[in-house]
C-alpha positions as CSV (number, residue, x, y, z in Angstrom):
1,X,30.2,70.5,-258.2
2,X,30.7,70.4,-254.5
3,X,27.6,72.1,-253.8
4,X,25.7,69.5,-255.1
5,X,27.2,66.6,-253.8
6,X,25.9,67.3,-249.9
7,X,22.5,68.0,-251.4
8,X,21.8,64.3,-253.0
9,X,21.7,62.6,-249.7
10,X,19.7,64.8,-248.3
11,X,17.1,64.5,-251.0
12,X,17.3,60.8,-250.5
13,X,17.0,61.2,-247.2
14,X,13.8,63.4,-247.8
15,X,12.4,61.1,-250.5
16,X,12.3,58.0,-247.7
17,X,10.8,59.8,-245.5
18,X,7.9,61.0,-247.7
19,X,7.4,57.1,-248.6
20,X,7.5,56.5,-244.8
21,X,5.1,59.4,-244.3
22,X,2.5,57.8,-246.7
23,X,3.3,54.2,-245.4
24,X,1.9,55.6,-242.0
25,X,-0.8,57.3,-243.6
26,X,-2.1,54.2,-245.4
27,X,-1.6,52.2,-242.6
28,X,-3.2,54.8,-239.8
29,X,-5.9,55.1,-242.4
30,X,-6.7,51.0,-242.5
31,X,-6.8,50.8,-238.5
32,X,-8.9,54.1,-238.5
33,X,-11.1,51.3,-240.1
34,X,-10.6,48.8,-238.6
35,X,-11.3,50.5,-235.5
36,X,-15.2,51.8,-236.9
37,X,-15.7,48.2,-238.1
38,X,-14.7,46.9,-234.7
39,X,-17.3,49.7,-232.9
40,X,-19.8,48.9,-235.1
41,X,-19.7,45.0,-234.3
42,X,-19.3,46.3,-230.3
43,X,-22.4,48.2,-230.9
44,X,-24.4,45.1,-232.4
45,X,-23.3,43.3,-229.9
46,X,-24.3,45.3,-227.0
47,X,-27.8,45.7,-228.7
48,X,-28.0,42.2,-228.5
49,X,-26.3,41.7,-225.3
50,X,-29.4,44.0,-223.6
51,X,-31.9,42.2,-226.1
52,X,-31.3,38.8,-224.1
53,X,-30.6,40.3,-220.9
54,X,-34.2,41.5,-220.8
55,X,-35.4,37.9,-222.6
56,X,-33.6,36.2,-220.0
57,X,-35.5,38.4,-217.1
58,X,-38.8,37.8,-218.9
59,X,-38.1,34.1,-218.5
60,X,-37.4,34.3,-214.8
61,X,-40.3,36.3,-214.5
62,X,-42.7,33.4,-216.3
63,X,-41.0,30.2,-214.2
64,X,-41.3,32.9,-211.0
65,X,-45.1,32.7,-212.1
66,X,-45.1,29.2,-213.0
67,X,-43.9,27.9,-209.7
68,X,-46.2,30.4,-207.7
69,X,-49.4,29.2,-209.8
70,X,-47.9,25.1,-208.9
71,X,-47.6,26.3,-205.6
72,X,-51.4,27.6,-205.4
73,X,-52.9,24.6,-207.1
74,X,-50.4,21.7,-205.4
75,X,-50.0,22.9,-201.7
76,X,-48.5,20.3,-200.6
77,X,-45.8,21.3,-203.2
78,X,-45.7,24.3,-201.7
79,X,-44.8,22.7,-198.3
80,X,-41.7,21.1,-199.4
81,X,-43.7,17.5,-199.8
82,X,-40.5,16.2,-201.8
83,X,-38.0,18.1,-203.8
84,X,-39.2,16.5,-207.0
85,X,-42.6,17.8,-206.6
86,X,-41.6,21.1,-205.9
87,X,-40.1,21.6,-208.5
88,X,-41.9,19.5,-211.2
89,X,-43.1,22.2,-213.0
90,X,-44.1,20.6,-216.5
91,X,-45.1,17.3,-214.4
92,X,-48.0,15.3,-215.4
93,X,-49.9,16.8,-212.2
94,X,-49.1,20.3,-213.1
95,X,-51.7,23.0,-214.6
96,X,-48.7,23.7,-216.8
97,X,-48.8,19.9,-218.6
98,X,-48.6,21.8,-222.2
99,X,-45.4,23.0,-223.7
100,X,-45.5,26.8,-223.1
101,X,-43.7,28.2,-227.0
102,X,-41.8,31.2,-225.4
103,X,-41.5,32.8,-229.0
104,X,-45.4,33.8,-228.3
105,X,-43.7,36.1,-225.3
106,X,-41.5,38.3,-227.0
């Protein structure tokens, strides 16, 4: 009878820790999801992070154009005549008087 008497608590003690073990494991296994989930919205994101990045630069690239056309066909634009004229771009004088839809660029 004394044999068996040190042998329950340590049963016990083994029981709680297989209950721990799987606790871990059930948790471990939900961030190990969490985690793919998360790298999976990081990779969207990045995909759409380069996606305007290289809309953005397009842009830059057509008002770059814009203003270097206004230039050529208002010189005294070009020559600093007033700030306002310089950089009226969509101004009534301006070969660019229509709205430009920058959907058609991309």
């Amino acid at each position: 009878a004394q044999a068996t008497t040190p042998r329950r608590p340590l049963l016990a003690e083994v029981d709680q820790l297989k209950n721990q073990s799987q606790q871990m494991n059930m948790v471990l296994g939900m961030t190990t999801q969490n985690l793919v989930a998360l790298q999976a919205q990081n990779s969207v994101m990045q995909t759409q992070k380069m996606e305007l990045e290289s809309r953005l630069c397009a842009l830059g690239e057509i008002i770059c154009c814009m203003n270097s056309i206004t230039n050529t066909v208002n010189p005294t634009a070009a020559m600093g005549a007033t700030a306002s004229s310089a950089y009226d771009v969509f101004g009534a004088g301006s070969a660019w008087s229509q709205p430009i839809d920058l959907y058609q660029c991309f």
